[in-house]
N, C-alpha and C positions, 0 to 999 in steps of 0.2 A: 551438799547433804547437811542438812540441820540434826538436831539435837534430836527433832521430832517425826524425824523421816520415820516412815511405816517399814521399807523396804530394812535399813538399820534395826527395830526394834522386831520386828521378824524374827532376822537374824540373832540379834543377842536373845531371843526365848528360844529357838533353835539351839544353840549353847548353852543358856541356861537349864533345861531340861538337862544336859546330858552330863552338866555338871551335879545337879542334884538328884539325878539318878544312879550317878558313876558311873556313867559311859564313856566319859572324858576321863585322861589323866593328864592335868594341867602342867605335870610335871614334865609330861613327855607330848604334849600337842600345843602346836603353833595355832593360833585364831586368823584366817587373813579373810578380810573383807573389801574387796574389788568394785566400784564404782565409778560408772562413766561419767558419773556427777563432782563439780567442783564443792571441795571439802571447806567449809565456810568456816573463816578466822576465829578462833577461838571456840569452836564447837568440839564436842567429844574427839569426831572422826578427823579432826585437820592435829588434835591434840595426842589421837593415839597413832599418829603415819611411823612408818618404822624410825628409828634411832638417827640414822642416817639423814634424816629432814632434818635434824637439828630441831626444832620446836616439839620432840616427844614428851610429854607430861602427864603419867599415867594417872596422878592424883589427882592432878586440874581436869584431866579426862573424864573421871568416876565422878567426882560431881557435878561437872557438866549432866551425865546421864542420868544422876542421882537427882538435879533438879529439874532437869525434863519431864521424869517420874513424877515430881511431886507435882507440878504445876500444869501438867498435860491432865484434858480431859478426855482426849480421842478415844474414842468407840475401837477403832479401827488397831488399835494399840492396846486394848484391856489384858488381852490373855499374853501377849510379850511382858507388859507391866505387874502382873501376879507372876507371871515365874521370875523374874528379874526378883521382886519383893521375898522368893519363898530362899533368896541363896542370903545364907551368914553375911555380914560385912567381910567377913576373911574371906569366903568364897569370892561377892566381887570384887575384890579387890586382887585374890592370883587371877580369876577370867580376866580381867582388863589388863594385865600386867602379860599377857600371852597374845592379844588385839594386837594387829596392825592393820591399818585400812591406807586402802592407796587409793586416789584420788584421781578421778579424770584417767581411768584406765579405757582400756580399748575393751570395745563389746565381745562377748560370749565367743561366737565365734572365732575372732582373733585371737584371743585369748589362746583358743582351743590350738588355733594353728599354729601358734607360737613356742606353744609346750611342744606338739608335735614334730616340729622342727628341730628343737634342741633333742629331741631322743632318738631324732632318725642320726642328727650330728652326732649324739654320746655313743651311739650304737653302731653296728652293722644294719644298716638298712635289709637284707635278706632277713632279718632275721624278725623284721616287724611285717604282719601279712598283708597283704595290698591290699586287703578293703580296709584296715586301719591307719591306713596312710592319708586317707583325704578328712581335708576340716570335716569337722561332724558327723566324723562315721561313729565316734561310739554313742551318738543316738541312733545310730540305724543300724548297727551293725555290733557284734560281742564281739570285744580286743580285749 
């Protein structure tokens, strides 16, 4: 995932809105951004991986993104690139400082069943209803 990905910049205007709305309290919300995609050396997404990678670098991360912005012409990117632009420097910088993006994860689905897993483990299985048991029942089904 580059600097320039659409899917990324999506994303950070999805957050950015909700930070310059205040819909967000960055004090109290985690940002995780999950893709199947390998996180390319020295880009935003390989520079904000949680702690634990050892290569986290929130400020080598922000201008990564910060010159994506400036140097990107994408169409496909305008309205991610104006909300990104309408937040303070202080605002990007606690958004980025709340980012972690994990690389080469498993698809949606897996994802889904994974979570579901560990809460049928944390739980009493009775007590979760069998049509929220199976991968992607909560796209077909209210749990």
């Amino acid at each position: 995932m580059s600097d320039y990905s659409t899917d990324l910049w999506k994303t950070l205007r999805i957050w950015a809105h909700g930070v310059a709305n205040k819909q967000l309290d960055l004090d109290e919300t985690d940002l995780f951004l999950l893709t199947t995609a390998d996180l390319t050396p020295g880009s935003a997404g390989y520079l904000l991986q949680p702690l634990v990678s050892g290569v986290r670098d929130e400020s080598r991360g922000l201008e990564a993104l910060e010159a994506a912005r400036k140097t990107s012409t994408s169409k496909d990117n305008k309205k991610a690139y104006e909300a990104f632009d309408k937040l303070s420097a202080d605002e990007r910088r606690a958004m980025v400082a709340r980012i972690q993006v994990i690389g080469n994860a498993p698809d949606v689905d897996a994802v889904e069943k994974l979570l579901l897993e560990r809460v049928v483990s944390a739980g009493r299985a009775s007590r979760i209803p069998p049509r929220c048991r199976r991968p992607s029942a909560s796209r077909s089904a209210r749990c």
